[in-house]
C-alpha positions in Angstrom: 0.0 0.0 0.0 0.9 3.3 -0.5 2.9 4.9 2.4 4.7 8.3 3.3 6.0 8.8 6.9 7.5 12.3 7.1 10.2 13.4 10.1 13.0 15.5 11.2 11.0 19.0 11.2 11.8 21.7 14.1 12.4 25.1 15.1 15.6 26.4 13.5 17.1 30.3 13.1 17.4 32.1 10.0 20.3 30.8 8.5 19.9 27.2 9.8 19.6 24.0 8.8 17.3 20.7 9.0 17.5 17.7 7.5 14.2 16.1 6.6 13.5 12.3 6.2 10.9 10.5 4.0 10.2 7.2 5.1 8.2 5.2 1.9 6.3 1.6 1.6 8.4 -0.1 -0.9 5.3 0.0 -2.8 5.1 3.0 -3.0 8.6 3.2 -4.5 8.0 0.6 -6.9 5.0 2.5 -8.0 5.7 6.0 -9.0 8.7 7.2 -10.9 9.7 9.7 -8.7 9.3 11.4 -5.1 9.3 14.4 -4.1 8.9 17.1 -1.4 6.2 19.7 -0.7 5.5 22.4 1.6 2.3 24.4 2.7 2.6 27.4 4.4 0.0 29.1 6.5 -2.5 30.8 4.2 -0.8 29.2 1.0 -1.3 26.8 -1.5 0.2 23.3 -1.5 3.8 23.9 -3.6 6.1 21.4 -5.1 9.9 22.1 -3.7 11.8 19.3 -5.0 11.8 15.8 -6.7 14.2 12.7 -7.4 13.9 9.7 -9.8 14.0 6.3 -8.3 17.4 5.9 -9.7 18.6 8.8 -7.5 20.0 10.4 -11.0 17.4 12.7 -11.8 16.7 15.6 -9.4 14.3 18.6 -10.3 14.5 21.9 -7.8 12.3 24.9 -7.3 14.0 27.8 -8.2 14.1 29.2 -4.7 15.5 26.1 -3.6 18.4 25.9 -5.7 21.6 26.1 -4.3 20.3 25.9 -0.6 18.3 22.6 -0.4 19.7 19.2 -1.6 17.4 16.2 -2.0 18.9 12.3 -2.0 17.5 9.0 -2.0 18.9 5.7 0.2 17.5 3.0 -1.5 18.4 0.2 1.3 16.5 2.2 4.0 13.4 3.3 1.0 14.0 6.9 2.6 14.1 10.2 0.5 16.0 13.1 2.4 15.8 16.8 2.1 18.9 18.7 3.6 17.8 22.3 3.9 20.8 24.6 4.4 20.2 28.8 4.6 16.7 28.3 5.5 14.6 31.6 5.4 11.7 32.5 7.2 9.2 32.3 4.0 10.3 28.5 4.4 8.4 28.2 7.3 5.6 25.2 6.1 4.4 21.8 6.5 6.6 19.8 4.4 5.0 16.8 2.8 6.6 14.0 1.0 4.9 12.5 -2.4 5.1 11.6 -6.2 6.0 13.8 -8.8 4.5 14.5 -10.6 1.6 14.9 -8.3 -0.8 12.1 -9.1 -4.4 14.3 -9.4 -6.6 13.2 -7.5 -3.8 12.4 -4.5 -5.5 11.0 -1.2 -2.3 9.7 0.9 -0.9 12.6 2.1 0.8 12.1 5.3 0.8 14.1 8.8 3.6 16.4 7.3 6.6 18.0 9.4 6.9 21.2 10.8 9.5 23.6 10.0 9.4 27.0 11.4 11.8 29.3 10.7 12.3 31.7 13.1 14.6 34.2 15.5 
Protein backbone atom coordinates (compact mmCIF):
# COMPACT_ATOMS: atom_id res chain seq x y z
CA UNK A 1 0.00 0.00 0.00
CA UNK A 2 0.86 3.29 -0.50
CA UNK A 3 2.90 4.91 2.41
CA UNK A 4 4.72 8.34 3.33
CA UNK A 5 5.95 8.85 6.90
CA UNK A 6 7.55 12.32 7.05
CA UNK A 7 10.21 13.43 10.07
CA UNK A 8 12.99 15.47 11.18
CA UNK A 9 10.97 18.98 11.18
CA UNK A 10 11.85 21.70 14.12
CA UNK A 11 12.40 25.11 15.05
CA UNK A 12 15.60 26.38 13.48
CA UNK A 13 17.06 30.32 13.06
CA UNK A 14 17.42 32.13 10.05
CA UNK A 15 20.27 30.78 8.48
CA UNK A 16 19.87 27.24 9.76
CA UNK A 17 19.60 24.02 8.80
CA UNK A 18 17.30 20.70 8.97
CA UNK A 19 17.48 17.68 7.53
CA UNK A 20 14.17 16.08 6.61
CA UNK A 21 13.51 12.27 6.17
CA UNK A 22 10.89 10.45 3.96
CA UNK A 23 10.22 7.18 5.10
CA UNK A 24 8.25 5.22 1.87
CA UNK A 25 6.27 1.62 1.60
CA UNK A 26 8.39 -0.09 -0.90
CA UNK A 27 5.27 0.04 -2.83
CA UNK A 28 5.06 3.04 -2.97
CA UNK A 29 8.58 3.21 -4.48
CA UNK A 30 8.02 0.59 -6.92
CA UNK A 31 4.96 2.47 -8.04
CA UNK A 32 5.69 6.01 -9.01
CA UNK A 33 8.69 7.24 -10.88
CA UNK A 34 9.73 9.73 -8.70
CA UNK A 35 9.26 11.39 -5.09
CA UNK A 36 9.32 14.41 -4.07
CA UNK A 37 8.87 17.06 -1.35
CA UNK A 38 6.20 19.72 -0.71
CA UNK A 39 5.50 22.36 1.65
CA UNK A 40 2.34 24.43 2.66
CA UNK A 41 2.65 27.40 4.41
CA UNK A 42 -0.03 29.14 6.46
CA UNK A 43 -2.52 30.78 4.23
CA UNK A 44 -0.79 29.17 0.99
CA UNK A 45 -1.31 26.77 -1.51
CA UNK A 46 0.22 23.26 -1.50
CA UNK A 47 3.82 23.86 -3.60
CA UNK A 48 6.14 21.43 -5.11
CA UNK A 49 9.92 22.10 -3.68
CA UNK A 50 11.77 19.30 -5.00
CA UNK A 51 11.77 15.78 -6.72
CA UNK A 52 14.16 12.65 -7.36
CA UNK A 53 13.94 9.68 -9.79
CA UNK A 54 13.99 6.28 -8.35
CA UNK A 55 17.37 5.90 -9.68
CA UNK A 56 18.62 8.82 -7.49
CA UNK A 57 19.96 10.44 -10.98
CA UNK A 58 17.36 12.68 -11.84
CA UNK A 59 16.68 15.65 -9.40
CA UNK A 60 14.26 18.57 -10.32
CA UNK A 61 14.48 21.90 -7.81
CA UNK A 62 12.31 24.90 -7.30
CA UNK A 63 14.00 27.82 -8.22
CA UNK A 64 14.09 29.20 -4.73
CA UNK A 65 15.55 26.10 -3.63
CA UNK A 66 18.39 25.86 -5.74
CA UNK A 67 21.58 26.15 -4.34
CA UNK A 68 20.25 25.90 -0.55
CA UNK A 69 18.34 22.59 -0.45
CA UNK A 70 19.66 19.16 -1.60
CA UNK A 71 17.38 16.24 -1.96
CA UNK A 72 18.88 12.29 -1.99
CA UNK A 73 17.45 9.00 -2.00
CA UNK A 74 18.93 5.75 0.24
CA UNK A 75 17.55 3.01 -1.53
CA UNK A 76 18.35 0.20 1.32
CA UNK A 77 16.55 2.20 3.97
CA UNK A 78 13.41 3.28 0.98
CA UNK A 79 14.01 6.90 2.61
CA UNK A 80 14.11 10.19 0.46
CA UNK A 81 15.97 13.14 2.41
CA UNK A 82 15.76 16.83 2.12
CA UNK A 83 18.90 18.67 3.56
CA UNK A 84 17.75 22.31 3.88
CA UNK A 85 20.79 24.62 4.37
CA UNK A 86 20.23 28.81 4.58
CA UNK A 87 16.74 28.34 5.47
CA UNK A 88 14.61 31.60 5.42
CA UNK A 89 11.66 32.52 7.24
CA UNK A 90 9.20 32.30 3.97
CA UNK A 91 10.31 28.50 4.38
CA UNK A 92 8.40 28.15 7.35
CA UNK A 93 5.55 25.19 6.10
CA UNK A 94 4.44 21.84 6.55
CA UNK A 95 6.63 19.80 4.36
CA UNK A 96 4.95 16.75 2.81
CA UNK A 97 6.64 14.04 1.00
CA UNK A 98 4.87 12.45 -2.42
CA UNK A 99 5.10 11.61 -6.22
CA UNK A 100 6.00 13.76 -8.83
CA UNK A 101 4.53 14.48 -10.58
CA UNK A 102 1.58 14.90 -8.31
CA UNK A 103 -0.76 12.09 -9.15
CA UNK A 104 -4.36 14.29 -9.42
CA UNK A 105 -6.62 13.19 -7.47
CA UNK A 106 -3.85 12.38 -4.49
CA UNK A 107 -5.54 11.05 -1.22
CA UNK A 108 -2.34 9.66 0.87
CA UNK A 109 -0.94 12.61 2.15
CA UNK A 110 0.79 12.11 5.33
CA UNK A 111 0.83 14.07 8.80
CA UNK A 112 3.63 16.37 7.29
CA UNK A 113 6.59 17.98 9.38
CA UNK A 114 6.88 21.20 10.76
CA UNK A 115 9.46 23.59 10.00
CA UNK A 116 9.45 27.00 11.35
CA UNK A 117 11.82 29.32 10.66
CA UNK A 118 12.29 31.67 13.09
CA UNK A 119 14.61 34.19 15.53
Amino acid sequence: QVQLVESGGGLVQPGGALRLSCAASEFTLKRYYAIGWFRQAPGKEREGVVCISSTGDSTYYADSMKGRFTISKDNAKNTVELQMNSLKPEDTAVYYCAPCPLPKPWNYWGQGTQVTVSS
